[in-house]
N, C-alpha and C positions, 0 to 999 in steps of 0.2 A: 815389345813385339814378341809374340810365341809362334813357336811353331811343332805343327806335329807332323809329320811323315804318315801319309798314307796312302791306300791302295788306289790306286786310277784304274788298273790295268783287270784285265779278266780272262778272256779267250787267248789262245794260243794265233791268234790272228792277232792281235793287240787291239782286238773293239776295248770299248771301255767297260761296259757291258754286254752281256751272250744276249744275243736278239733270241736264242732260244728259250729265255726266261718271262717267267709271267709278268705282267706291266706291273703288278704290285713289287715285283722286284727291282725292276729298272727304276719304279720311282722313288723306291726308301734308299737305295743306293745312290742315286742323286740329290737324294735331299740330305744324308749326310754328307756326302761330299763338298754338296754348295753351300751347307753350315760352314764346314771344317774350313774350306778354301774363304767365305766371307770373315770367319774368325781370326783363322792362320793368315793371311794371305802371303808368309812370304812360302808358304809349302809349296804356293801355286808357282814362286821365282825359282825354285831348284833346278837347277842342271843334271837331273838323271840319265845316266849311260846308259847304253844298251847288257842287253846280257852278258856275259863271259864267265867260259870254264876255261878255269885250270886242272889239266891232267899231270899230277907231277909222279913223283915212283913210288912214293908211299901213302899220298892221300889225293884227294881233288876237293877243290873248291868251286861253289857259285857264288856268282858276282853279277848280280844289277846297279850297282853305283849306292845304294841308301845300305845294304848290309852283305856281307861274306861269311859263306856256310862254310866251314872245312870237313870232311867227311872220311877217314881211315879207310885206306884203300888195301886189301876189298873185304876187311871187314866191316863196313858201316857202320862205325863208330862215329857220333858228333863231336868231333874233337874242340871246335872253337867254331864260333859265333861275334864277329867283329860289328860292332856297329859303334855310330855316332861316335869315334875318335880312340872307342875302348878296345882295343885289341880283341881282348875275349872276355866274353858275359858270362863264357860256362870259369868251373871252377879250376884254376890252374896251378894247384896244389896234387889235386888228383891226378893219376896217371890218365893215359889219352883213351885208355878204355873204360872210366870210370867219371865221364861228364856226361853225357848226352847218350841215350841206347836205348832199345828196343830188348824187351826180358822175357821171360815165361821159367813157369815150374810146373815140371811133369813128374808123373813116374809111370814107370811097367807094371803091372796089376800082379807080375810073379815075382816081380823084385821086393822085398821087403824094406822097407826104408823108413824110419822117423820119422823125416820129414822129407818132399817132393824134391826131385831135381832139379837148382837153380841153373839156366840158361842164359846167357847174356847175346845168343845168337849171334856169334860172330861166325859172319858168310864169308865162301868161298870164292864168288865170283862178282865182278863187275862192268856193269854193260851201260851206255850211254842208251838213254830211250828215243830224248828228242831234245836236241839241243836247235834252236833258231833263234831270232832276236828278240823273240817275244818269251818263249817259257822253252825252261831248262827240266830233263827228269830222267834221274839218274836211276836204276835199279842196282840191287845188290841180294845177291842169291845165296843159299843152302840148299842142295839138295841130298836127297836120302835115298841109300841103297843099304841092301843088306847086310853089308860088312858093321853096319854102323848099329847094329839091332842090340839094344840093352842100354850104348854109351850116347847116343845121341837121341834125343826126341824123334818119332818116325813122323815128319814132315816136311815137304819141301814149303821152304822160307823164303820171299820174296818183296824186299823191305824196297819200299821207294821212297825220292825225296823228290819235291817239285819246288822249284823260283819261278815264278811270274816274273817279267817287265815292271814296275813303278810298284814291286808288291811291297811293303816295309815287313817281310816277315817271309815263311815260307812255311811248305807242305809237308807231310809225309804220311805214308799209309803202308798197310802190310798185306799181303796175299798167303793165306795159311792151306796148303793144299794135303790130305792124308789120301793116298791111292788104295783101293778094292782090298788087295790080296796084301797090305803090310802090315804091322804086328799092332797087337792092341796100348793102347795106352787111355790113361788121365792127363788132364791140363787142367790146373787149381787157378792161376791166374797167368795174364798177359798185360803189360803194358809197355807206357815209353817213358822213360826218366830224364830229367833235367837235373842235374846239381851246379848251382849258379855260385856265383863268386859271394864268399860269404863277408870281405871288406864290401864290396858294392850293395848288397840287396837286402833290407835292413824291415822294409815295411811289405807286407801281405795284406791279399784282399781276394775274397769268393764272393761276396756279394756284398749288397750296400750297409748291411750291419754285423758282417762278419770281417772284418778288416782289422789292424794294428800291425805297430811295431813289434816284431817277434825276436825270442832270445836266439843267442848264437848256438852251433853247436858245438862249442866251448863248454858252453853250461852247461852239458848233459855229461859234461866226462866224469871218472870218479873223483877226480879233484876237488870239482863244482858245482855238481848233482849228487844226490841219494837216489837211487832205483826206489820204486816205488813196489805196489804188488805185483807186478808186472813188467818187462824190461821197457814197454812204449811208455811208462811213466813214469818221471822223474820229475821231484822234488827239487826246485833249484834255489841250493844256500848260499853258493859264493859265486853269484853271474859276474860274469866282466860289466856288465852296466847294474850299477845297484836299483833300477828301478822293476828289477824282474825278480828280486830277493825275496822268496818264500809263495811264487807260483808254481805252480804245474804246466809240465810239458807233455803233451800226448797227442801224435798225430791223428790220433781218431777223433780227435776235439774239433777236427774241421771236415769229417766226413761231407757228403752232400748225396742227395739222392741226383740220378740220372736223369728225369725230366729236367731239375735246376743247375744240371751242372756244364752251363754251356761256358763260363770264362771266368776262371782265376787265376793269379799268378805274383809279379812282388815288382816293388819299386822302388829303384835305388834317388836317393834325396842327394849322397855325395856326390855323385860324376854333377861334371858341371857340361851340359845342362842336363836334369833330374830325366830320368828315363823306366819303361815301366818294360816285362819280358812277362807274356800271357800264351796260357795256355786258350784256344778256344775249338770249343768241339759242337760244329752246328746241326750235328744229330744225334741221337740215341740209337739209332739203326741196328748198329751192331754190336751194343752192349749187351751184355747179358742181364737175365733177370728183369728186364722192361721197368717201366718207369719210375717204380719205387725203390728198388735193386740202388741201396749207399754204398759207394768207393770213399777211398782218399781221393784229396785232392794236391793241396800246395799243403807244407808243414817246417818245420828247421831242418834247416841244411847249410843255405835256403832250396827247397829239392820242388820242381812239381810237376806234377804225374798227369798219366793220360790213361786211364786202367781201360779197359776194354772189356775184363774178365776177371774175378775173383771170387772168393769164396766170404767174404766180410758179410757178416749180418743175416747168415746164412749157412754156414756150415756146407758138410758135404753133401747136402740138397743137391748143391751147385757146383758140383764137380763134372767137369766133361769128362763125359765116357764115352770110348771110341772101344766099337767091337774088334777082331780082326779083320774082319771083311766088309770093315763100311768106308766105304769114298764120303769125304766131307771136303768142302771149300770155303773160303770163307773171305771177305776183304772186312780189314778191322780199317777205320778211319775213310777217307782224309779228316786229320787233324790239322788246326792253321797255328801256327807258332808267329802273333805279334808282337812288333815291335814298338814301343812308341816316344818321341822323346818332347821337351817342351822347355823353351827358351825366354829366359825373363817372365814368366808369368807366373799369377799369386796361385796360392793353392793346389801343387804343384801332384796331390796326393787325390784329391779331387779329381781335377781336370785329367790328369792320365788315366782312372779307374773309368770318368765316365766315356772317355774319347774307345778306350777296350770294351766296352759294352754297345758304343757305335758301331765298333767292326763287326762285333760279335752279331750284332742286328742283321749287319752287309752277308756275312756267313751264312747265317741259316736262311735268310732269303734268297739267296743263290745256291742253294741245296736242293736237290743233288748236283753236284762240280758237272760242267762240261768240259775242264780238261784234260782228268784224269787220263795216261795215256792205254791202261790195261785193257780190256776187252773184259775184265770180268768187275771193272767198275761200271755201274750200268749211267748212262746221263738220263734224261728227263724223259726223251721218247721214246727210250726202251723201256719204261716203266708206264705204270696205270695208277689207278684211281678207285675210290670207292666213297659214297657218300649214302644219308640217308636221316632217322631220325628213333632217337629211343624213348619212349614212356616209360614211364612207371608203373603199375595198377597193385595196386596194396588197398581192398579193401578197407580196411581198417583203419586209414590213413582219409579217404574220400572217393568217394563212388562213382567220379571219374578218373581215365588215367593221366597223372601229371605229367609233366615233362621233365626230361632227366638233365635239368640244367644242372654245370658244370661234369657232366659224365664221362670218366677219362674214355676212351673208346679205341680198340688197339685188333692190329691183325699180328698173328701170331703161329707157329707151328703148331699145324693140330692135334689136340689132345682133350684132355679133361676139363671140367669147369675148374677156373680158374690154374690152371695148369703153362698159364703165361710166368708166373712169378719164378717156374725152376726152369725155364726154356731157356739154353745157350747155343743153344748147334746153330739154329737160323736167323733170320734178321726180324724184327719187331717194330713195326709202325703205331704211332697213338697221336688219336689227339686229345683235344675236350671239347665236348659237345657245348653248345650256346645256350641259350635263355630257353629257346624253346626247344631246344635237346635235337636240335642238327649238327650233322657233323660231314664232315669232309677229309680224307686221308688222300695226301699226295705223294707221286715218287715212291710206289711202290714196288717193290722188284716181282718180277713175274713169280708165280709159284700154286700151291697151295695152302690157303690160312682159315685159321679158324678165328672168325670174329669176339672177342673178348669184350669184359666192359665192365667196372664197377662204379656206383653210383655213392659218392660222399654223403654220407647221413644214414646211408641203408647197409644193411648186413646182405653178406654173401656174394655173389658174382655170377654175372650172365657171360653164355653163352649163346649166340646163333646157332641153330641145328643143324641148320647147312652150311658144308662147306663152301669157302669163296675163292673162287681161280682167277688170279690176276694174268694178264696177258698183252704184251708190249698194248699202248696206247689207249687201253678201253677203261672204259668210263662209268664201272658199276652202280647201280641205284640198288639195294637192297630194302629199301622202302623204310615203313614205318615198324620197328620193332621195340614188342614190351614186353619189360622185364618186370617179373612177380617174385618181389625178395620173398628168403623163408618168412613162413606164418601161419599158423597154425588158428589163432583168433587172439582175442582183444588184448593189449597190452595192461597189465596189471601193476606194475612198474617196471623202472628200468636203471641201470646206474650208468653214467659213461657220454659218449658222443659216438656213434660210428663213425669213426674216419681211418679205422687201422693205426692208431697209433695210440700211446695213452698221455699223451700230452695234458689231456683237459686236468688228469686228475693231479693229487697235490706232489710236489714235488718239491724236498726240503731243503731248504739254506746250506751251502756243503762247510763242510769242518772249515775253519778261517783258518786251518794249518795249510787247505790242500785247495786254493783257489787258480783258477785262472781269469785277471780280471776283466776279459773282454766278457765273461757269463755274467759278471754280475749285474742284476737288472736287467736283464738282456730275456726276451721271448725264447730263448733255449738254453734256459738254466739246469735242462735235463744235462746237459754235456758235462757238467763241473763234475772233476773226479770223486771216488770214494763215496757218491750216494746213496750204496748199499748198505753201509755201514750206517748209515741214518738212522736204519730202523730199527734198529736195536737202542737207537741211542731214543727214541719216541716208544720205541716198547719195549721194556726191555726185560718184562715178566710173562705178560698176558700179549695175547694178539691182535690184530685191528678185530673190532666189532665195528658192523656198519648197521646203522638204522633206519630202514625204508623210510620214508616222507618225515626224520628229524638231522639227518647226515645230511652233507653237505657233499658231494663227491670229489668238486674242487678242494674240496681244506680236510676231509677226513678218510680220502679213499687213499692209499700210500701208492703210490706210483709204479711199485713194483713188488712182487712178492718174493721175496729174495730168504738166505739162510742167515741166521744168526746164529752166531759166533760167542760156543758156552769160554766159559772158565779155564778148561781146561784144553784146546785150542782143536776142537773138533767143533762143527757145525750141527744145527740141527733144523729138523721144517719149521713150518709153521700152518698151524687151520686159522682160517681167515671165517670170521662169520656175519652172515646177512641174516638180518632179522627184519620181519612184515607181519604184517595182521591182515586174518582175513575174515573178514563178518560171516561171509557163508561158501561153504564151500561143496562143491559136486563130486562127491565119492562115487558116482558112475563113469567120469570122463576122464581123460586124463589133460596135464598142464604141457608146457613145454617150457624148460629150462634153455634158452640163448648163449651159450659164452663164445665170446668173441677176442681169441689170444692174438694181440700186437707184437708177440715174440716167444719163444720160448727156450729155453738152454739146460738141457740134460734134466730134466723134471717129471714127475709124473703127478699131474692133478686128478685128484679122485673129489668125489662130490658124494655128501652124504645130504639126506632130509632129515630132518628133526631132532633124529639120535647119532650122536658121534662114536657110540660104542660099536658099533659092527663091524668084525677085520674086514668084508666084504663089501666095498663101499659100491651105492648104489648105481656110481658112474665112474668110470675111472680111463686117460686118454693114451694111457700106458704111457714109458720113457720116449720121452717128445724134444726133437728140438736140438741145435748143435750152433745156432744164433752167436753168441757170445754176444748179444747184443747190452748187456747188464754193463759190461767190463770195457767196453767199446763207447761211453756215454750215449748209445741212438735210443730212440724211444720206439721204436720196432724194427722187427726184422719180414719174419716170414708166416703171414697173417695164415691165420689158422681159424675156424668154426666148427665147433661142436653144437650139436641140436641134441638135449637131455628130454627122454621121456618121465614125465613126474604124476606117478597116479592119482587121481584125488583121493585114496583111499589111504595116499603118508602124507595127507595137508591134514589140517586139523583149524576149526574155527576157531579166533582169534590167534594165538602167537605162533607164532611159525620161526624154524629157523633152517637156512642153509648155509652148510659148512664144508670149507673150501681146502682141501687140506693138498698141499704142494712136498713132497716129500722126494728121496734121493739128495744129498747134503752132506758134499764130501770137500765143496770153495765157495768162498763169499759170492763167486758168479754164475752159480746156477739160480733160475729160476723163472717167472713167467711175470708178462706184461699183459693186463688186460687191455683189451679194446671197448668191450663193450658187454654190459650183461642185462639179459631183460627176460623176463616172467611171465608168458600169456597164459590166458585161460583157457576153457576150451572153447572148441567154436562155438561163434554167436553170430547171430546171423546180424544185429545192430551193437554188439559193444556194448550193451547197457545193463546196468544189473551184476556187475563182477565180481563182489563179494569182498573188494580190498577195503581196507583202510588206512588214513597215514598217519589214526591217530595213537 
């Protein structure tokens, strides 16, 4: 017999479901339930109590009968988390303000500082919201006056936590408000942290092939680790389980981008019976940097996070800047904190991972919540909608316009083309557009946005012209729009895949000193540490040459253009070269040089034609880039395109050569990731007659 605990319960009326949700919601929420209850069935025999709070003098707790929040009174602290027989799931080694918390780092723009001021927001006040038999929601306050101006973040803080009736888990969300006339500041990141008990929680999982047994953090101490180039990574020589002896630990090994990061978290095998503690987050709403924007997720501890906001993969792009005189608001979450346990049954690591991607399902189908109790969470009928459909038209491509299947499609604070990727201050909606490039956005917050969109396989990014004003309930059609990527005329060749990342190209086997072996074999082999260092060990004189139509881009294009590491323990660039032939060439027109960067970190790419002697390089993108994304294992960061003009008058019939030179080279983790490079010629009105060849 198994069983797993879960959610029945919904509105603060105790329906089982909000009649206010669309039928496709009511019926995926039923149809796992009546899986779970035909599977489980003794979860359907439980004896679940009604709600109760405990108000004691130093903390309060909620209690629905299946788990117990305790919560440090009144600084909102998650001190303990009781369920299924276990006292507390958080870690009980740690002091009570160092389990469970809600964080951020600022600084004052005239304070000079190293590095941001860490804040653990412990608040000053605490108010019952709504307590009834059905859902409990406690607040817990900071606010800001001017006394506090330098030593506290200028924000008032507004952390809440929600219990449901029959929920196996529970809520919380935060309200971030800065008033008109108070002083300026930065905010680099915000989230919520979990440090779970490191005897119980043994195994992690983000998704269905990102999962395993993880080392303790034991093994990172100087005992039983070597710090690595970095202090996120350590080399572990003497783990307390010898099966982890001479991998790498680095929590950026489990990054994930925002559109996929809706539920990971860890599962303990010891408690008897095996139980699983999940983060799940059923929107991206108010994330920063929209749908491609990588955080952490879960890593050793066992710790797992709920970021909201950071600067990862990105650099100071993404630093919130608040002027003196600007009012901002903001709600980060609701995030849902699952619980789930399972009794006598096989596969115990399985069955829990896939029963938290059921919830997860229930989650983002009943998004946006109808019980938040704020006024500045909005529900479903104070939001709108917008729907419609995107083409393509790329000449060059077919003389009708296609449809923009799978096309992320996103509303956004207005700005510039593609100007969604640095947006933090507002909230961001996306979907993907279908087969034939409709799309639909729901649960929109009323405002002003500018319509966003990029299209996988195509270079660059659309914008709508016109702005779109959402307004409680309404139902936008902006019709049919199409998007004309850059193009100048006919493609002459091309190296790469557009899709903003450099995935497709080759990426090498890492040192078998410095593995982690959940990569090996594994579709993101890009993550294994010290890849940089690769390149030098594949060229360790001369630089990649590439050779139009005899390279192969998967096996000969190097994944990243990184510094190499002389003799004598300074770094130096590297020129990268592409070599083409071209049988005839138009010395009247001119070409257009494509590059398409997947990331960049403190670099400057200059591009030369033919001759590599000119200090004056014929293009050059200046010092670009503060990513870290090299040193971080991601395969991009913050998609960048340049458009090169190239005269036919520096082509020359037959051999041609472009040279790519990447220079500034002062750590192994500067450098650029391509996305994408392509060659056209000039316009033609059919494409034909280009003058290339691949032989």
């Amino acid at each position: 017999m198994s069983t797993f605990h879960v959610r029945s319960g919904r509105g603060p009326k105790g329906d089982v479901f909000s009649v206010s949700k669309t039928w496709l919601s009511v019926k995926l929420c039923f149809i796992v339930l009546l899986i779970q209850a035909v599977t489980f069935p003794a979860a359907a025999a439980q004896n679940i109590t009604g709600l109760q709070l405990h108000i004691r003098e130093q903390d309060v707790v909620m209690d629905n009968g299946i788990l117990q929040v305790t919560l440090s009174k009144p600084a909102g602290m998650i001190t303990g988390i009781q369920y299924n027989g276990v006292d507390n799931l958080l870690e009980i080694l740690n002091e009570d303000s160092n389990r469970g918390y809600w964080d951020l780092v600022w600084d004052a723009p005239e304070i000079k500082r190293k590095k941001g001021e860490f804040d653990r927001m412990e608040t000053t006040n605490f108010t019952v919201i709504v307590e009834t038999e059905n859902q409990i929601e406690l607040s817990f306050t900071r606010m800001w006056d001017p006394s506090l101006e330098g030593k506290v973040v200028p924000l008032n803080i507004d952390k809440r936590f929600v219990m449901l009736r029959n929920s196996s888990g529970f809520y919380t969300y935060g309200i971030y408000e800065h008033l008109k006339d108070w002083p300026a500041f930065n905010l680099t990141n915000t989230r919520i942290v979990f440090k779970l008990r490191k005897d119980k929680f043994h195994y992690m999982a983000m998704s269905d092939n990102r999962q395993r047994y993880m080392p303790l953090p034991d093994d990172r101490t100087a005992e039983r680790g070597q710090p690595l180039a970095y202090p996120e990574a350590v080399l572990l020589v003497n783990p307390v389980e010898p099966e982890f002896k001479g991998e790498v630990d680095d929590k950026y090994q489990y990054s994930i981008e925002n559109k996929d990061n809706r539920v990971h978290g860890w599962i303990s095998t010891v408690t008897d019976p095996p139980m699983g503690f999940w983060q799940i987050t059923p929107s991206e709403e108010f994330k920063s940097g929209g749908p491609l924007k990588q955080c952490l997720t879960s890593h050793v501890g066992p710790i797992t996070l709920a970021i909201f906001h950071s600067t990862h993969y990105s650099g100071a792009d993404l630093i919130l800047q608040f002027g003196p005189n600007e009012p901002w608001k903001k709600v980060f979450g609701p995030v849902f904190i699952h619980l789930n346990s399972l009794v006598n049954g096989d596969d115990p690591l399985k069955r829990l991972w896939e029963d938290a991607k059921q919830q997860m399902e229930v989650e983002v189908q009943s998004w946006p919540y109808d019980f938040p109790a704020s006024k500045d969470f909005l529900p479903l009928d104070q939001r709108g909608s917008v729907s419609g459909r995107l083409l393509v038209h790329d000449r060059y491509i077919s003389d009708e316009d296609l449809p923009g299947n799978g096309t992320l499609v996103g509303l956004a604070a207005p700005g510039d083309v593609g100007s969604w990727q640095f947006e933090c201050k507002g909230y961001q909606f996306w979907t993907k557009a279908d087969e034939k490039g409709c799309f639909s956005i729901t649960g929109i917050r009323p405002g002003t946005y500018n319509l966003f969109a990029y299209v996988p396989g195509l270079i660059g990014d659309y914008r709508y012209d016109a702005e779109v004003t959402i307004s409680p309930g309404c139902d936008k059609d902006v019709g049919t729009l199409v998007y004309e990527p850059p193009r100048s005329g006919p493609t002459l060749w091309e190296i790469g895949i557009p899709d903003r990342t450099a995935a497709e190209f080759f990426v090498p086997d890492p040192n078998p000193k410095y593995i982690n072996k959940l990569y090996l074999n594994h579709t993101d082999r890009f993550r294994q540490y010290g890849l940089w260092e690769r390149y030098a060990d594949l060229y360790p004189h001369n630089d990649m040459v590439y050779t139009v139509g005899v390279s192969d881009y998967r096996k000969d294009f190097f994944f990243a253009q990184v510094t190499r590491k002389t003799d004598n323990n300074t770094y130096q660039g590297s020129t990268w070269q592409i070599k083409f032939k071209l049988d005839i060439v138009d010395k009247n027109n001119t070409y257009k040089l494509r590059i398409a960067l997947a990331t960049a970190h403190v670099s400057d790419l200059q591009v030369r034609i033919n001759d590599l002697r000119p200090s004056n390089p014929h293009f050059s993108t200046g010092l670009i880039g503060n990513d870290n994304t090299i040193a971080r294992h991601g395969i991009h960061g913050l998609y960048r395109l340049y458009n090169v003009d190239v005269p036919g008058v520096q082509l020359v019939e037959g051999n041609n050569t472009i040279f790519l030179t990447r220079t500034f080279s002062t750590s192994p983790f500067q450098g650029i990731m391509y996305d994408y490079i392509r060659l056209e010629g000039p316009p033609s009105s059919k494409g034909n007659n280009l003058g290339f060849s691949s032989k």
